[in-house]
C-alpha positions as CSV (number, residue, x, y, z in Angstrom):
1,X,0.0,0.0,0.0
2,X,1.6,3.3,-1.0
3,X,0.5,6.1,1.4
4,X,2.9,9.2,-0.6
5,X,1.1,11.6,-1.8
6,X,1.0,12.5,-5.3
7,X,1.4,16.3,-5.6
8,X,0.1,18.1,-8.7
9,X,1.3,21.5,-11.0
10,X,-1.4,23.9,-9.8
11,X,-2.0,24.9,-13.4
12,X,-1.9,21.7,-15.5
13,X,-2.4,19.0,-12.3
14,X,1.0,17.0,-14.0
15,X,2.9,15.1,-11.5
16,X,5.4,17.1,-9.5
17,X,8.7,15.5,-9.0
18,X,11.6,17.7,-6.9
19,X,11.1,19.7,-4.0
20,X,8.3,18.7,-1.7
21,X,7.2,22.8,-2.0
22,X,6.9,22.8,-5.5
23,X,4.4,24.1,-7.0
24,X,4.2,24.5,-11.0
25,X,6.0,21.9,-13.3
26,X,8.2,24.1,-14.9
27,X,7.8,27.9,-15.8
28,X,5.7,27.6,-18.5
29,X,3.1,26.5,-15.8
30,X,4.1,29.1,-13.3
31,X,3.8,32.2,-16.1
32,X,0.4,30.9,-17.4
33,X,-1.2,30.6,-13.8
34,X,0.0,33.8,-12.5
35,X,-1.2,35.8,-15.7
36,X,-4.7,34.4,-15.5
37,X,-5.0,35.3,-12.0
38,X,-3.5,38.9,-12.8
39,X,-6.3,39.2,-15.6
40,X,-9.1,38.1,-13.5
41,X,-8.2,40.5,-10.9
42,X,-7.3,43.6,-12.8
43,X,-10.7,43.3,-15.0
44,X,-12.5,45.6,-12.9
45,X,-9.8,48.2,-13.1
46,X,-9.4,47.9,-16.9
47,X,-13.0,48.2,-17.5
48,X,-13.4,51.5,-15.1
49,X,-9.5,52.9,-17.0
50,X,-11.4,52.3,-20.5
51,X,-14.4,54.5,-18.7
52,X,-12.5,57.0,-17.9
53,X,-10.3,57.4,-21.1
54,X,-14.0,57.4,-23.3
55,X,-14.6,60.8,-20.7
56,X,-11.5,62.1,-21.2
57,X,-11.5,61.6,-24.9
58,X,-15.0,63.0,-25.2
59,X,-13.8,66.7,-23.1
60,X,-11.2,66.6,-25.1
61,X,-12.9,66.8,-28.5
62,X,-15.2,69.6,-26.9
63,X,-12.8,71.9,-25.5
64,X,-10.3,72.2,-28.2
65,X,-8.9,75.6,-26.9
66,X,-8.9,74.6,-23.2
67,X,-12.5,76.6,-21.8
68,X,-15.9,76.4,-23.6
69,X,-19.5,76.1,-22.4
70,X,-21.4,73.3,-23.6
71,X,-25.4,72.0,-23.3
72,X,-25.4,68.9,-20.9
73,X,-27.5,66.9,-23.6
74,X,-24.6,67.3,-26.3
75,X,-22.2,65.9,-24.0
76,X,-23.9,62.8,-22.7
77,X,-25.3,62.0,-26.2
78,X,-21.6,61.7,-27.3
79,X,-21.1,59.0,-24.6
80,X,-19.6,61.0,-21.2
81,X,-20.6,59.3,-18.2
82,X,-20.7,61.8,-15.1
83,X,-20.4,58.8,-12.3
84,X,-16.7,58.4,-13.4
85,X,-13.8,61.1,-13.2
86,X,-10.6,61.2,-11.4
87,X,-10.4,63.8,-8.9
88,X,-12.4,66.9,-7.8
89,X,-11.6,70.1,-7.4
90,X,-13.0,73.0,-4.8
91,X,-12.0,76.8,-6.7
92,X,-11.4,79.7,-4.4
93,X,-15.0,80.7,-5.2
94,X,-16.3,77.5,-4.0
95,X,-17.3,75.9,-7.5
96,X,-16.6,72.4,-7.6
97,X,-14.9,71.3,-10.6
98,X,-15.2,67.4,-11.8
99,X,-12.2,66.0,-13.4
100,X,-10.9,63.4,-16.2
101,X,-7.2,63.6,-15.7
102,X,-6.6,67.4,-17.1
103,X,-9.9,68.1,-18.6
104,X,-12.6,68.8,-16.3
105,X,-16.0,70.5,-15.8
106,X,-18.4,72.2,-14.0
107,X,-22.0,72.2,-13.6
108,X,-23.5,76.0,-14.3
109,X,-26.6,76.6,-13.3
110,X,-28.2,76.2,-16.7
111,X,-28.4,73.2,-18.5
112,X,-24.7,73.6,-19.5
113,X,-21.4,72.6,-18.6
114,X,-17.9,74.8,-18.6
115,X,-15.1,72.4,-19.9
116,X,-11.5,73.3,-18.6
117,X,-8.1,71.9,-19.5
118,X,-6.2,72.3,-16.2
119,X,-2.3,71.3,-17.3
120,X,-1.3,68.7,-14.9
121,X,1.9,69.0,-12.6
């Protein structure tokens, strides 16, 4: 009766044969297992990262010259979704300014926007 236990690669489940805290059959096995978990983890933030670029590249096209007012409407029918941005920002004045990386906006009190193009440090 053989009581040794057989110890499998984690990404294949081969036979191991070497040291008893091996894990992967050779590095093939270890490369292939650690990208899948990478991609399963960092799904979430690529989907939110493509978001956020669609925003940024949608201010962007609107505020060519770095300050314009535009209708709310005209901006979310090209695509911009308002629930993601980067940062805020508080002005002196109190206005609170919603950010895409260096292009941001702010509410007005119409049914407008004022895009900005604030340079980055």
């Amino acid at each position: 009766m053989d009581l040794t236990i057989k110890r499998l690669c984690i990404d294949c489940n081969c036979p191991l044969q070497g040291r008893l805290d091996k894990k992967f059959c050779n590095d093939h096995c270890r490369s292939n297992y650690n990208n899948r978990i990478r991609a399963e983890s960092n799904g979430a933030i690529k989907s939110v990262n493509l978001i956020l670029k669609k925003n940024r590249d949608i201010l962007e096209r609107f505020n060519p010259n770095g300050r314009i007012k535009i209708n709310r409407i005209k901006l979310l029918s090209a695509g911009f979704d308002p629930n993601y941005h980067t940062h805020t920002h508080y002005s002196k004045k109190g206005g609170l300014y919603i950010f895409c990386y260096e292009y941001g906006y702010k509410k007005l009190e119409t049914d407008e926007f004022l895009l900005i193009k604030n340079l980055l440090p």
